[in-house]
N, C-alpha and C positions, 0 to 999 in steps of 0.2 A: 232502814230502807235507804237506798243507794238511790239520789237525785243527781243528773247532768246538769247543768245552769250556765245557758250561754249567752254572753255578755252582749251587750250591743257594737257599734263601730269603735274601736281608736281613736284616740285622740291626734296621734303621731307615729310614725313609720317605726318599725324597730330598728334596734341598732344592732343587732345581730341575729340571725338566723339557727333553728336548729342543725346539724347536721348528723342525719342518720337517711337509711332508705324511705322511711315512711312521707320524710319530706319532699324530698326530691321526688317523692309521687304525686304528692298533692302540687307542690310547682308545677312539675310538666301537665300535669291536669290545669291548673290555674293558667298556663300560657296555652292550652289546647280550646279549652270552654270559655273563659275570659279575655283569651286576648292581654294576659296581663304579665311581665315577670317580674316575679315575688327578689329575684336577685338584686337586679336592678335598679326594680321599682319605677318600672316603666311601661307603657305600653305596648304592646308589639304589633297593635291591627290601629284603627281606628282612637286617635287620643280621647282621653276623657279629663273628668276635674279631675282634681288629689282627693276630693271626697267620695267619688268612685274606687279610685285606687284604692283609699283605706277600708272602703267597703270590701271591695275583692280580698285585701289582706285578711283582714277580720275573720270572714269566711274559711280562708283557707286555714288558717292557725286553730279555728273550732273542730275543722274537719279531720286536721293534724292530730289535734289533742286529743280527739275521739279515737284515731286508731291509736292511740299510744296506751291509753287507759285501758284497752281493750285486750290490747298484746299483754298488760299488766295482770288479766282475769278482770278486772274490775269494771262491772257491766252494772248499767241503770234497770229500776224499776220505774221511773218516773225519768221525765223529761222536759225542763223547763226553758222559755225566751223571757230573752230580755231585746225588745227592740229588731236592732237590726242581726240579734241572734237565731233569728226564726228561720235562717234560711239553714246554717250549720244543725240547725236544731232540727229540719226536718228529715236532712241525708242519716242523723244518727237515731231517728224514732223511724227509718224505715220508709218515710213517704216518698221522696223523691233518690235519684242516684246522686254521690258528690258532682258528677260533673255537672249534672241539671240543676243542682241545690248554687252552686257560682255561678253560671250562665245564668240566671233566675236573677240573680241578689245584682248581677254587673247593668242586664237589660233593665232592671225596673230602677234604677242607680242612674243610668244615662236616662232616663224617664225625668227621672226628676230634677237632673241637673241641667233639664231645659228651663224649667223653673227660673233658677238663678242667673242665667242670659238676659231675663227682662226685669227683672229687680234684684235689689240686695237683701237679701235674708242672715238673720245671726241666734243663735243660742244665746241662753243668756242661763248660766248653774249659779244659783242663789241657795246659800247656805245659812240657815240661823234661824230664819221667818218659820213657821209655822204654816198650815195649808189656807186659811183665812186670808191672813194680810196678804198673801201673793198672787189668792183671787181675785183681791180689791187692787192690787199695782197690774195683773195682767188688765182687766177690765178699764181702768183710766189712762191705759195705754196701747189699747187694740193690739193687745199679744194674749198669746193663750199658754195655757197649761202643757206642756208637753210629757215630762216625765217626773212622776209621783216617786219618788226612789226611798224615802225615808219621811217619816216627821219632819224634819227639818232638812231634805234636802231636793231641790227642783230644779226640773227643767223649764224657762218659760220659751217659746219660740215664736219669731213676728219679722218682720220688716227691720233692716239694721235699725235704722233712726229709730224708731220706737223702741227697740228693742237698748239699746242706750239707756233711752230715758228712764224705761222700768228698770233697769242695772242701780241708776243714781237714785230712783223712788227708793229700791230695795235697800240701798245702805242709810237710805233715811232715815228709811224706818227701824233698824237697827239692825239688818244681817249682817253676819259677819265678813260676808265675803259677796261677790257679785259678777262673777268675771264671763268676756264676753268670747263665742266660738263664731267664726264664720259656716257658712255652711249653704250648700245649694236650693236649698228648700227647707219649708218649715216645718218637719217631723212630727209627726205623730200630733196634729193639728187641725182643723175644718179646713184651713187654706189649701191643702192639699187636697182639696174636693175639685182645684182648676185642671190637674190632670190626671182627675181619677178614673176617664174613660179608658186613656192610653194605658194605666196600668192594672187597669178590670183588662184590657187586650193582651198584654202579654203575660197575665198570670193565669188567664186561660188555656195558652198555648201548650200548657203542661198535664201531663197525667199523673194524679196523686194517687197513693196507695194509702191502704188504711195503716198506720203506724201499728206497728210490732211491738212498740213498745210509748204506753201511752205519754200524750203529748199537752202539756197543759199552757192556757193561752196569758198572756201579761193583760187581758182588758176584764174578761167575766174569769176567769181562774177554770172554765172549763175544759174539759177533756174535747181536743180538736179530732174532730173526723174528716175522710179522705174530700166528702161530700160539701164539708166547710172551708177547704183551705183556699179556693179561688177567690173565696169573697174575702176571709180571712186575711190573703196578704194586700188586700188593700186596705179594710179596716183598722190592718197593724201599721197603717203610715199613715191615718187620719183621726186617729183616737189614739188617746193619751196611755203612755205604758205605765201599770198601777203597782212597781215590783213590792211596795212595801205588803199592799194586801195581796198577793200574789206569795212573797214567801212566807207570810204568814196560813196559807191555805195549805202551802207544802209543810208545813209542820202539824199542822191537826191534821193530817193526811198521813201521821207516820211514819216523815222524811227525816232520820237523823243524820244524815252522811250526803252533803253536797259537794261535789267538784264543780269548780268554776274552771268551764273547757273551753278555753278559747286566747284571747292576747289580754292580760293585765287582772289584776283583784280585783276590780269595781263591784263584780257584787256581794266579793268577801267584807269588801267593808260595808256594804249597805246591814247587810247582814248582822255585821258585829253591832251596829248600832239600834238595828230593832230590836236583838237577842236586848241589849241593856233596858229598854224600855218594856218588857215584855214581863208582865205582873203588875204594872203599876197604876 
């Protein structure tokens, strides 16, 4: 069984772009809906952060990669997010059009990148620890849980300065690695409950359809209907994304064959690293 699995934001701009017809659609669509071009890597209406920008990228390279697989015959039975892949993820189950699916991911984007105008917020990807100890270093240091991606690999998200300190807790405690992202807001986090009227308002502003082709969520692994998704995309930026039990629900589900549609591997490697732990 043929799964789509779309990654969440980028970390960093590409360094080169595709070049055939199907892109140059999703551009002129990304500078029409977004306000954004993907050439450039600039704005063309109203500026935003670069974590916006990489938002809109994101998005549009999910959207990209779906018509390409599509052109190829190679069509899903299942459809998975990861993150801020739920907006790509819903243009190709059918729920929203691409242009609404980018307009959606850029407006609820500038939503939260008011967030970071009044404080510093930072990621904080801690490799090595276990899911225990990095509940005990988020908690002694007022950050939270953000992305459950492997056994041993996480996202915590908080306040820079705090977010620091659980970085130095974390290699104390013996992770292997610790390293820190800026970012506009604290992702898939409670702290994101200070603007979640604003973006309960604009994710209403949309009409969803029932997906075509079913749609499964990164928090309970259930199948999302059209009835669900307003609440849905704010829940997916205030709770914590769970990919490890998530791809493991796509495989006792019959999922043998995942494309990862969108910019970079990230979840081909989470993936190889659960497949290794997987019987034991």
């Amino acid at each position: 069984m043929i799964c789509f699995m779309f990654p969440g934001q980028p970390l960093a701009p590409p360094v080169e772009f595709p070049e055939d017809a199907d892109f140059e659609a999703i551009a002129l669509l990304t500078r029409q809906r977004a306000s954004f071009d993907l050439h450039t890597f600039s704005w063309t209406g109203e500026p935003s952060s670069d974590t916006v920008a990489l938002q809109a990228y994101g998005v549009a390279m999910g959207l990209y990669r779906t018509r390409r697989l599509r052109a190829e015959g190679i069509a899903p039975r299942l459809i998975a997010e990861h993150s801020m892949g739920i907006y790509p993820a819903l243009a190709a189950a059918g729920a929203l059009d691409e242009g609404d699916a980018l307009e959606l991911a850029v407006r609820l984007g500038r939503t939260m990148a008011a967030m970071g105008r009044q404080r510093t917020y930072a990621l904080g990807c801690m490799v090595g620890l276990t899911l225990e100890p990095l509940l005990v270093i988020a908690e002694n240091n007022g950050v939270y849980l953000a992305n459950h991606n492997t056994s041993r690999h996480f996202l915590l998200a908080g306040e820079r300065g705090a977010m620091e300190d659980a970085c130095a807790e974390a290699l104390a405690r013996g992770a292997f690695s610790a390293r820190l992202f800026p970012c506009d807001a604290p992702l898939h986090t409670p702290l994101m409950a200070e603007v979640a009227e604003e973006l309960a308002a604009v994710a209403g502003d949309y009409r969803y359809r029932e997906p075509s082709v079913p749609l499964v969520d990164h928090i309970d692994q259930d199948f999302l209907a059209a009835a669900d998704l307003p609440v849905f995309m704010v829940r997916d930026l205030m709770e914590p994304v769970r990919w490890e039990r998530t791809y493991r629900a796509l495989r006792a589900a019959g999922v043998d064959r995942l494309y990862e549609v969108g910019a970079g591997d990230s979840l081909r490697k989470y993936n190889r690293w659960i497949e290794s732990e997987r019987g034991r």
